[in-house]
C-alpha positions as CSV (number, residue, x, y, z in Angstrom):
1,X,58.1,30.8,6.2
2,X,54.8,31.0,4.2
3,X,54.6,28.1,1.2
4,X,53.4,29.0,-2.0
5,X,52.1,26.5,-4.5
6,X,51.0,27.3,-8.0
7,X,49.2,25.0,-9.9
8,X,48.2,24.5,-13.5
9,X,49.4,27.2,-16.5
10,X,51.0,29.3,-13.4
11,X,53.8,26.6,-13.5
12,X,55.2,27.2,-16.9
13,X,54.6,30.9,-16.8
14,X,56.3,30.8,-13.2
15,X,59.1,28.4,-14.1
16,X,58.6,27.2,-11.1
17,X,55.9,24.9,-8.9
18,X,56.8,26.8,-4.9
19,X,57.9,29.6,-3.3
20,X,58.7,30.4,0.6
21,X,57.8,33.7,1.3
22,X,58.2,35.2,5.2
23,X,55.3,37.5,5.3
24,X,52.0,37.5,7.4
25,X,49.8,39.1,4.7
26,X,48.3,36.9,2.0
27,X,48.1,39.6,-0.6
28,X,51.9,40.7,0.4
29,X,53.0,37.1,-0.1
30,X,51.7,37.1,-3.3
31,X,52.4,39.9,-4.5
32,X,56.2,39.1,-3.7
33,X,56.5,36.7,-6.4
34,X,53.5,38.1,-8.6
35,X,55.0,38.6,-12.1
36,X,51.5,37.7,-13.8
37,X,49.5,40.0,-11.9
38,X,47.5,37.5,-9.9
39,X,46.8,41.0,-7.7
40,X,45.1,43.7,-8.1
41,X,46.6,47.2,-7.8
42,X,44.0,47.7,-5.6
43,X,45.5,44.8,-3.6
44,X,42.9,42.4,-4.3
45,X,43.2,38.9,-5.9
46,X,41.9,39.3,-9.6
47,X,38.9,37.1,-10.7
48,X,39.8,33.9,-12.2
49,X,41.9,32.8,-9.0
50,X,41.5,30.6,-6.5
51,X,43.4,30.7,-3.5
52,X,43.6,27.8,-1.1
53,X,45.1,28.0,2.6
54,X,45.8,24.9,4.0
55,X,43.0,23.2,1.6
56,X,40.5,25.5,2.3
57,X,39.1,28.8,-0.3
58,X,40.5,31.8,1.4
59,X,37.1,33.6,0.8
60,X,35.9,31.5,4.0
61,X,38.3,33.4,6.3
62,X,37.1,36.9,5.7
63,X,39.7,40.1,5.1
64,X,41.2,39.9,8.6
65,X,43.4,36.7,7.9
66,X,46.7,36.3,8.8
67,X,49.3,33.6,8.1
68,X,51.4,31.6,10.1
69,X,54.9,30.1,9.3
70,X,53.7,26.7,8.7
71,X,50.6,27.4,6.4
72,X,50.5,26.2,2.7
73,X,49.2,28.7,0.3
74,X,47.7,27.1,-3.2
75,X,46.9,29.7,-6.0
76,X,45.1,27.6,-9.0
77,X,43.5,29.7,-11.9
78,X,40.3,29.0,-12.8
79,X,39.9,28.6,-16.5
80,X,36.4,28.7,-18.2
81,X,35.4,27.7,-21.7
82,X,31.9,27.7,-23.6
């Protein structure tokens, strides 16, 4: 199964710091435990996200990426102030 990290605010709003999710999607596995809308409804992750596999920004992969059993997933929302 996929691991699922949250980090930051999305612990308290979650209740909860992991998940394991069996899916081979990264929006799917999201999106199975996404009560706070961290996706789309176009299926893409909303701005303000960042989304880590194994360490490394998912935006590096490209759209074709696919997850294996053993890879950690880290969602961390970027906050911004002025």
């Amino acid at each position: 199964m996929v691991r699922l990290i949250l980090k930051g605010p999305l612990l308290n709003a979650f209740k909860k710091d992991e998940f394991f999710v069996d899916e081979t999607n990264l929006v799917r596995a999201i999106e199975r435990i996404d009560e706070h809308h961290i996706i789309t409804n176009n299926g893409r992750i909303r701005p303000g996200y960042l989304i880590l596999l194994n360490g490394k920004d998912v935006r590096l992969y490209g759209e074709l990426l696919l997850l294996k059993e053993s890879d950690i997933v880290e969602v961390i929302p970027v906050n911004h102030g002025g």
